[in-house]
C-alpha positions as CSV (number, residue, x, y, z in Angstrom):
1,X,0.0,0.0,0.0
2,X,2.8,1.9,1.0
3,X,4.2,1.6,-2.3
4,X,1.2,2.0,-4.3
5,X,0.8,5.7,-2.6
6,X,4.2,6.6,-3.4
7,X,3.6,5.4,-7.3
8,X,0.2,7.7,-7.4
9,X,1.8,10.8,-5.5
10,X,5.2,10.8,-8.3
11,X,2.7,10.4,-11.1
12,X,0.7,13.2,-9.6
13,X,3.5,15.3,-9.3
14,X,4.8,14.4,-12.9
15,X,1.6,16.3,-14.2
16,X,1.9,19.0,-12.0
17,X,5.3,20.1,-12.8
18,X,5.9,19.4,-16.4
19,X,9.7,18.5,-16.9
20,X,11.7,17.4,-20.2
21,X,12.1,14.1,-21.3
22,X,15.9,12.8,-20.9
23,X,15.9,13.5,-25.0
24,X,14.4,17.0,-25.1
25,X,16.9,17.7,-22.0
26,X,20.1,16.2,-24.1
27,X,19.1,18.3,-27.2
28,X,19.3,21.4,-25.3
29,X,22.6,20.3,-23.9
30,X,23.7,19.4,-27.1
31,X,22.5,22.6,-28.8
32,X,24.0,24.9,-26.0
33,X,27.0,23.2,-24.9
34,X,30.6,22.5,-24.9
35,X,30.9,21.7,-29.0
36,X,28.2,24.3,-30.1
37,X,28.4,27.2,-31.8
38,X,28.1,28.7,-28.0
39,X,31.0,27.6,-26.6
40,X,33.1,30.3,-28.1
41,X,31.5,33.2,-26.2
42,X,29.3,33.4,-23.1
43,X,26.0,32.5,-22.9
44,X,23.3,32.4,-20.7
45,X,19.4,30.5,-20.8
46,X,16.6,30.0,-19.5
47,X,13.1,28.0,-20.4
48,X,10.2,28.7,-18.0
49,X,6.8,27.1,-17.9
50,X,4.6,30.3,-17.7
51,X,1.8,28.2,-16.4
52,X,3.1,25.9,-14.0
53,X,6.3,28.6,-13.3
54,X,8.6,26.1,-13.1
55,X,12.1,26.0,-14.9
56,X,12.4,23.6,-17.4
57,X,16.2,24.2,-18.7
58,X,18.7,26.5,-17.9
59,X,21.9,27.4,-18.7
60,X,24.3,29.8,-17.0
61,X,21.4,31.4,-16.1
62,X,22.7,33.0,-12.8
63,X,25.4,34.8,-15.1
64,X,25.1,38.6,-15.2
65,X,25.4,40.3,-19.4
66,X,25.1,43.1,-21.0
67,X,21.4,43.3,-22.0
68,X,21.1,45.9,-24.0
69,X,17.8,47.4,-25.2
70,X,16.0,44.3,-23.0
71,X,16.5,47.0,-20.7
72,X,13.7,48.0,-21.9
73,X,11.1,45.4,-20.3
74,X,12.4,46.8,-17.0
75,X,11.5,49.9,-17.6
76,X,7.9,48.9,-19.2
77,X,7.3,47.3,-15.6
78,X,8.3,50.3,-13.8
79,X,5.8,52.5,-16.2
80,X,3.0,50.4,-16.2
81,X,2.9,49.9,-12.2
82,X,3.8,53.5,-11.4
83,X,2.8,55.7,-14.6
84,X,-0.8,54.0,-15.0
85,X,-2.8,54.8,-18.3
86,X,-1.1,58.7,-18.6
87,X,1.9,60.8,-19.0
88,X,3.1,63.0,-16.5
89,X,3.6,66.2,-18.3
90,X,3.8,69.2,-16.4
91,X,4.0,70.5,-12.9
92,X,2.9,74.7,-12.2
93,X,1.6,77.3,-10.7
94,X,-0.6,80.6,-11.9
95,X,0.6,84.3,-10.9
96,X,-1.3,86.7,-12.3
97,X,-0.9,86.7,-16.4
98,X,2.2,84.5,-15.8
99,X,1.8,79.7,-15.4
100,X,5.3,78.8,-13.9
101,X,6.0,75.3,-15.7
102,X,8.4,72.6,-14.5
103,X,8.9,69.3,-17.0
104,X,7.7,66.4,-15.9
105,X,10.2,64.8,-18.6
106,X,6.5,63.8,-21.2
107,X,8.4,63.0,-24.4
108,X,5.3,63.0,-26.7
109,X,5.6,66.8,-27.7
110,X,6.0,67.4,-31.2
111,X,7.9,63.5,-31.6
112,X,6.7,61.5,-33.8
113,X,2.7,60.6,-34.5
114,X,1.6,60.5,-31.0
115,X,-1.2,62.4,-29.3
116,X,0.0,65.5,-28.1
117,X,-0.6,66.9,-25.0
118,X,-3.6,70.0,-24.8
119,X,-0.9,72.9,-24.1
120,X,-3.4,75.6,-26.0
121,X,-6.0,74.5,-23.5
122,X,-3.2,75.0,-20.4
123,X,-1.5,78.3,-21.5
124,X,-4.2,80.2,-23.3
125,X,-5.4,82.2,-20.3
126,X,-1.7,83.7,-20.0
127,X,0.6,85.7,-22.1
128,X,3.8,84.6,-20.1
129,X,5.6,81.1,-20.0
130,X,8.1,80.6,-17.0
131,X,10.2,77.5,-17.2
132,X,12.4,76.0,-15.2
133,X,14.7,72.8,-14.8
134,X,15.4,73.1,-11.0
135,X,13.5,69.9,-11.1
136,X,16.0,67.7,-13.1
137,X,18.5,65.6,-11.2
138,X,20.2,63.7,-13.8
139,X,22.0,64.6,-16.7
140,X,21.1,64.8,-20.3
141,X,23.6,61.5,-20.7
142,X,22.9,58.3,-19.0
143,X,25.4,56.8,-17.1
144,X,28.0,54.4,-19.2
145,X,26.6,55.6,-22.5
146,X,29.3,56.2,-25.1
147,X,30.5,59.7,-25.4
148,X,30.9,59.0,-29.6
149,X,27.1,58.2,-29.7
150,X,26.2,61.8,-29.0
151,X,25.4,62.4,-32.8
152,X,23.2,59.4,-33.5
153,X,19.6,59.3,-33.4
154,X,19.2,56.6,-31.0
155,X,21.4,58.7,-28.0
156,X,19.4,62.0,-27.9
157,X,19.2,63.5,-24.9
158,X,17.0,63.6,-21.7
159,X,15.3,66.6,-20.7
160,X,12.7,67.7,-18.4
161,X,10.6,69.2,-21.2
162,X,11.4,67.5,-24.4
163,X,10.3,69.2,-27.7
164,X,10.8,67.3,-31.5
165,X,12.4,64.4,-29.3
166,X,15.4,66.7,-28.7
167,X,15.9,66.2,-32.7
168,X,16.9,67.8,-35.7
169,X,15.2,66.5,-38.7
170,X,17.4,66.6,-41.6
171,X,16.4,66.7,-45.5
172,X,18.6,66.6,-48.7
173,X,17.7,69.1,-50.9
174,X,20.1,68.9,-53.7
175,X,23.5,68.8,-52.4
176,X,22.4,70.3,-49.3
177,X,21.3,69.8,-45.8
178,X,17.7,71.4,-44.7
179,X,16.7,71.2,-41.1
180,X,13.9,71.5,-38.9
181,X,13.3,73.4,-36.7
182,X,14.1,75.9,-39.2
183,X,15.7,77.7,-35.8
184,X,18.7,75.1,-36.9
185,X,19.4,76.4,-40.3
186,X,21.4,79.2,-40.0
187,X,23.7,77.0,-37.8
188,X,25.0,74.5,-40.8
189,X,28.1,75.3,-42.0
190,X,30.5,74.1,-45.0
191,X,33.3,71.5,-44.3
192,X,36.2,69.9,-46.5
193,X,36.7,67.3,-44.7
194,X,35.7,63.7,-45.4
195,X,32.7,63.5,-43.9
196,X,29.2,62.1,-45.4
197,X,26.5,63.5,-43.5
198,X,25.1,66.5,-41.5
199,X,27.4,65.9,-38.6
200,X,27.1,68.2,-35.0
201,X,29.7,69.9,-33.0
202,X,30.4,67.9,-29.6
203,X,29.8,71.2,-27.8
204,X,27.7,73.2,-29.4
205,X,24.8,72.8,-31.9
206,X,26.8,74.2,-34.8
207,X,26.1,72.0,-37.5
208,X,28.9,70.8,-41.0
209,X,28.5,68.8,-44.3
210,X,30.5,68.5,-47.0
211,X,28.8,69.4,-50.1
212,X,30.9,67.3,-52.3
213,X,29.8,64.1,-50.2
214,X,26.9,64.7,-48.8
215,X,24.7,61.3,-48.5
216,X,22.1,63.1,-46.2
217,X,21.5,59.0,-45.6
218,X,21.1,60.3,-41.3
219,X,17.2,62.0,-41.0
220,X,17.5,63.3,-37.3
221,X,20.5,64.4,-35.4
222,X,20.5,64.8,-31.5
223,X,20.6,68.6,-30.7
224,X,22.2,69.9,-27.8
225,X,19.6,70.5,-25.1
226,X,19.8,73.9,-23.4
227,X,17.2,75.7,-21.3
228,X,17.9,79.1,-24.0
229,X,17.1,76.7,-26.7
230,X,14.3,75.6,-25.1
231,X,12.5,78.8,-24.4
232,X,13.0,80.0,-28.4
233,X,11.7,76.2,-29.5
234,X,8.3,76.7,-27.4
235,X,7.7,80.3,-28.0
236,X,7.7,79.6,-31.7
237,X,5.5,76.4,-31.0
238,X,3.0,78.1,-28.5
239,X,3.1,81.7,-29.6
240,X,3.6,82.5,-26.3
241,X,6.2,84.1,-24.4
242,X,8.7,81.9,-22.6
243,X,11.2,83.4,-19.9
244,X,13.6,81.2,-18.5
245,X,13.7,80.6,-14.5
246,X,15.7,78.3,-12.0
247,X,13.0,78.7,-9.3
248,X,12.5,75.3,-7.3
249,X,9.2,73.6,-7.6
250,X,7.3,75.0,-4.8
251,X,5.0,72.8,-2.4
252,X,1.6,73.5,-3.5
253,X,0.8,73.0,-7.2
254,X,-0.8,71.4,-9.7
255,X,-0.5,68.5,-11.9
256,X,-0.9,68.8,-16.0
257,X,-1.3,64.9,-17.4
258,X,-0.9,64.7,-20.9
259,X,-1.2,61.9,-23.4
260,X,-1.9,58.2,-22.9
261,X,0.8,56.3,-22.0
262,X,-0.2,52.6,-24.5
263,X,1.0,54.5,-27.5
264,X,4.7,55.6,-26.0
265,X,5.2,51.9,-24.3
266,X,4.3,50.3,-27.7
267,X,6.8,52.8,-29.5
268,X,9.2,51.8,-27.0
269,X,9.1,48.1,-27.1
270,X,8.4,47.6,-30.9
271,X,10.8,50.1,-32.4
272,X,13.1,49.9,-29.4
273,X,12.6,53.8,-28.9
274,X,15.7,54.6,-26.7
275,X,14.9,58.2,-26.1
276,X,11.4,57.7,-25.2
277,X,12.4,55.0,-22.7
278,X,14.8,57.5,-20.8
279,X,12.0,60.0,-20.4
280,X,9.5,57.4,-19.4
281,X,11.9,57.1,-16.3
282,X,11.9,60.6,-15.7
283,X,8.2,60.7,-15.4
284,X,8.3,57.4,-13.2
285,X,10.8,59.7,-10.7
286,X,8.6,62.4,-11.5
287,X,5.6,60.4,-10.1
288,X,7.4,59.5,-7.0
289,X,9.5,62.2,-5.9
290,X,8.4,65.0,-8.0
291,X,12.2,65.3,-9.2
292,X,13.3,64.1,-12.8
293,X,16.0,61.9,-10.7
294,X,16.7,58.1,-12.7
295,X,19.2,56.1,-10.4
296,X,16.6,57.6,-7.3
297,X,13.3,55.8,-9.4
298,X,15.7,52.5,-10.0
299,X,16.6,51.9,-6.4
300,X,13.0,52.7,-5.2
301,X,11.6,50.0,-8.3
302,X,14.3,47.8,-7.1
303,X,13.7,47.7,-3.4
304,X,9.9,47.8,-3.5
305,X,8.4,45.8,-6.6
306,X,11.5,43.9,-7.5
307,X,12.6,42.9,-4.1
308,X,12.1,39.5,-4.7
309,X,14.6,39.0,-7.6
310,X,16.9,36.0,-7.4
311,X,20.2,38.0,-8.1
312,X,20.8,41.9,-7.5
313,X,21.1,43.5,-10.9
314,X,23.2,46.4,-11.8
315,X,20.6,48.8,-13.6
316,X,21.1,52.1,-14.3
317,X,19.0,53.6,-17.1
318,X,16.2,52.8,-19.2
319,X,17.1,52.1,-22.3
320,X,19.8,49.6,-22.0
321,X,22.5,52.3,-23.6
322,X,24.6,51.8,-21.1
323,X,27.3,48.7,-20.5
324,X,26.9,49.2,-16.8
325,X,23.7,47.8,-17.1
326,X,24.3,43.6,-15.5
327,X,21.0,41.2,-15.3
328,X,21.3,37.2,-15.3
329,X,19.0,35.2,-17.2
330,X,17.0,34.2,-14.3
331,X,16.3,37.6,-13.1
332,X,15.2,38.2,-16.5
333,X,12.6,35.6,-16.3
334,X,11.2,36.9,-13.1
335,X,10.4,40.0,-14.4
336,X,9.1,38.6,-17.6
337,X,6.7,36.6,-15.2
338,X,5.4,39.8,-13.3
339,X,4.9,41.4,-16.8
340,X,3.1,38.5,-17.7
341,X,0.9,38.1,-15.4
342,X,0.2,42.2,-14.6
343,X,-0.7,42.8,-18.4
344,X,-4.3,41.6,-20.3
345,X,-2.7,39.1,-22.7
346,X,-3.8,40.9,-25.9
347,X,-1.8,44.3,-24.5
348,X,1.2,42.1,-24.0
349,X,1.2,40.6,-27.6
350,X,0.9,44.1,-28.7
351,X,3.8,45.5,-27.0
352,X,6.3,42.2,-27.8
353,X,8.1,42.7,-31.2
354,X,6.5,39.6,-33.0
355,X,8.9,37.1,-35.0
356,X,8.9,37.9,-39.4
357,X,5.6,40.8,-38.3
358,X,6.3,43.8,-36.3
359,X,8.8,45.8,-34.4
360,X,12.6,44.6,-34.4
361,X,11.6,41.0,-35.3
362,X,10.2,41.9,-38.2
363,X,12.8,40.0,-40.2
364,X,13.7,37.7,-37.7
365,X,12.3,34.3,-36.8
366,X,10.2,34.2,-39.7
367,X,7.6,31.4,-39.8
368,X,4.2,30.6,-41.0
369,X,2.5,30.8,-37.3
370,X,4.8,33.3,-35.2
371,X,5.9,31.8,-32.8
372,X,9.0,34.3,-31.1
373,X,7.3,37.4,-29.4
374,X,10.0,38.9,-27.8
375,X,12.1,42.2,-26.8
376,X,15.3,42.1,-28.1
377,X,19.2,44.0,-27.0
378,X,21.7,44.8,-29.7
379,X,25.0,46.2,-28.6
380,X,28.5,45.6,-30.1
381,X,29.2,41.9,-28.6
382,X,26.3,42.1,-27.0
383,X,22.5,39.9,-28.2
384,X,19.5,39.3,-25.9
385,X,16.2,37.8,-26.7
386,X,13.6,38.3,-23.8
387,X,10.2,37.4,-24.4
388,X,8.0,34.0,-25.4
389,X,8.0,31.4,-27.5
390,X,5.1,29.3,-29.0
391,X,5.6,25.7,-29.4
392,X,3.5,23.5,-31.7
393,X,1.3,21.8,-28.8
394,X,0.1,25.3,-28.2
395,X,1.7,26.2,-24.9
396,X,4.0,29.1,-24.6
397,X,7.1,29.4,-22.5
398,X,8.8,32.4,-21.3
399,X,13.0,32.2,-22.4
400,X,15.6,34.6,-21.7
401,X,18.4,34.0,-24.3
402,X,21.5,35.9,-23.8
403,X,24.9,36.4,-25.6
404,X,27.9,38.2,-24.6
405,X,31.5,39.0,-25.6
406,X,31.2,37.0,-29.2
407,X,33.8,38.4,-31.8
408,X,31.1,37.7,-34.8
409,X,28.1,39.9,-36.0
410,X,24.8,40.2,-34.2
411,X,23.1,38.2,-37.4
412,X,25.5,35.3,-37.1
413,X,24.6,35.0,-33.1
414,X,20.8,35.1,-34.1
415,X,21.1,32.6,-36.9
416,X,22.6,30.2,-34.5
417,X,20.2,31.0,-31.7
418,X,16.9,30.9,-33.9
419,X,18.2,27.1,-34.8
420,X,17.7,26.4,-30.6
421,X,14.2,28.2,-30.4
422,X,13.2,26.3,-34.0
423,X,14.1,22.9,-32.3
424,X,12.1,24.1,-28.9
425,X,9.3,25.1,-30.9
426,X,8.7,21.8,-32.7
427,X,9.6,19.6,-29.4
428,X,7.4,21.0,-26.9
């Protein structure tokens, strides 16, 4: 009887926890270990039963990498559980014919196709704009990003009050560079040298081509943010009058909130939108403190909603710009299991880049029925995959796949990697 009881309770606990057969198991070794293509670099993985949350297979998985733009799923966390369903746009005060603004770091003004905020409704009762910044904490530069980024789309700045994106949009006309704002213009300037595109001054927002070589190939440039600029930027959006101010944020004010937050968190994950994760930070420490202040909004995320992580992570921005950034595998997972079960499902299918459809997948992991849906991390040497995959039988599994310190392209990594999610797929 004894026996019989034992029999029933391992068969019981056999369909509880689903495990791999010794053969699914040995493929995965195979497929990951000493004579595979991943041998010559580090690698971390992890396979996790979303329903049952129980690990199936893992590998290195308490390693700490580089993760690159899954950075980004951190930060989605943070937003959706602190930010709600708006953006945090403005903080002021009224005196008289003058509203005394302060950022609340809303990237949505003027970038891109989203909704704007109603600033025509907010200022029209006053002839006078006074902004200030005394509200910012951190830098326009995350920490660890790459100084030679500064003139590349993907590294423009932070700012309390963020107008184009902190952008210049650049057009070929001809053999010539046209901007916009047109404020820009008079600040391009001829160049001999070698160089193929509109290409900005470390220091300043002076602007050179070279007319002889000029591709025009780069559409936006980052400009250099500067509270002057600023003021000149609005007033010519508003038709207002802007003064600039470093008054604190006083005690009692009000709160402006702006545009819906879905849009900006889809932008982010699909096209891996590194400014507008940045500022979605700012409005998360905007939310909680009332100060744009990113490694304060980390270590109160950390300590509160993410205390339960099974290794401390090293995270210090949100875009994943930075090589300080460290999370392992299985941290990864965790917070891919919150997400997962915080989010309706059809929101999170909307937000994961989808393998061969949307987002940064779109020519990846291309199949008949998709079955990667997934947030992926490019840096040099760097490749991440975060996100689920579909099998066959219908289930879907959560995996963190990560990559680190390979001397090869990112394509090469993801060939080889796609080959191991292929061979779950069909498997399980």
């Amino acid at each position: 009887m004894r026996f019989s009881f034992l029999f029933v309770l391992l068969f019981v606990s056999q369909l509880a926890f689903p495990q791999l057969s010794r053969d699914q198991f040995s493929k995965l070794e195979s497929a990951l270990g000493d004579q595979s293509f991943f041998s010559g670099h580090l690698t971390g993985f992890m396979l996790y039963d979303l329903d049952s949350q129980q690990v199936l297979f893992e590998k290195n998985s308490q390693i700490r990498f580089v993760p690159a733009s899954t950075t980004k799923l951190w930060t989605l966390f943070a937003s959706i559980l602190i930010l709600q369903d708006s953006t945090q746009t403005l903080r002021y005060v009224t005196s008289g014919d003058t509203i005394k603004i302060w950022g609340s770091g809303d990237p949505s003004w003027k970038y891109k196709e989203f909704i704007q905020p109603d600033f025509q409704k907010l200022l029209s009762p006053y002839s006078v704009v006074q902004f200030s910044d005394a509200n910012q904490v951190s830098p326009g530069f995350g920490y660890g990003w790459q100084w030679d980024d500064y003139y590349y789309d993907y590294s423009a700045e932070r700012s309390s009050l963020p107008i184009y994106g902190n952008l210049v949009e650049v057009r070929k006309v001809g053999n010539q560079p046209t901007v916009f704002p047109l404020l820009f213009q008079s600040a391009i300037r001829m160049t001999t040298k070698p160089i193929k595109e509109l290409e900005r001054d470390f220091h300043s927002n002076t602007f050179s081509y070279n007319p002889a070589t000029f591709l025009g190939r780069e559409k936006y440039i980052p400009f250099l943010t500067q509270p002057d600029l600023l003021v000149q930027l609005a007033a010519e959006a508003t038709g207002k009058k802007w003064i600039y101010s470093t008054e604190s944020l006083p005690e009692n004010h009000q709160v402006f909130r702006g545009s819906p937050l879905f849009p900006l968190l889809k932008e982010m994950m699909l096209e891996s939108d590194n400014f507008i994760a940045e500022q979605l930070l700012f409005m998360i420490s905007d939310r909680l403190f009332q100060e744009l202040d990113t490694e304060r909004a980390i270590e109160y995320i950390l300590k509160t909603h993410l205390s339960d992580l099974p290794d401390q992570p090293k995270w210090v921005d949100g875009s994943g710009l930075s090589r300080h950034n460290l999370f392992t595998p299985r941290s990864m997972i965790t917070l891919f299991d919150k997400i997962y079960r915080f989010l309706p499902e059809n929101q999170l299918y909307e937000l994961l880049p989808t393998g061969g459809k949307t987002g940064t997948l779109k020519n990846s992991y291309q199949a008949a029925t998709p079955y990667v849906f997934a947030k992926t991390g490019t840096m040099a040497n760097n490749h991440s995959l975060v996100g689920i995959i579909k099998t066959k039988s219908g289930k879907v599994y959560g995996m963190a796949f990560m990559n680190s310190n390979y001397p090869y392209s990112a394509s090469t990594v993801r060939k080889e990697m796609e080959k191991v999610l292929v061979m779950v797929r069909d498997m399980l």
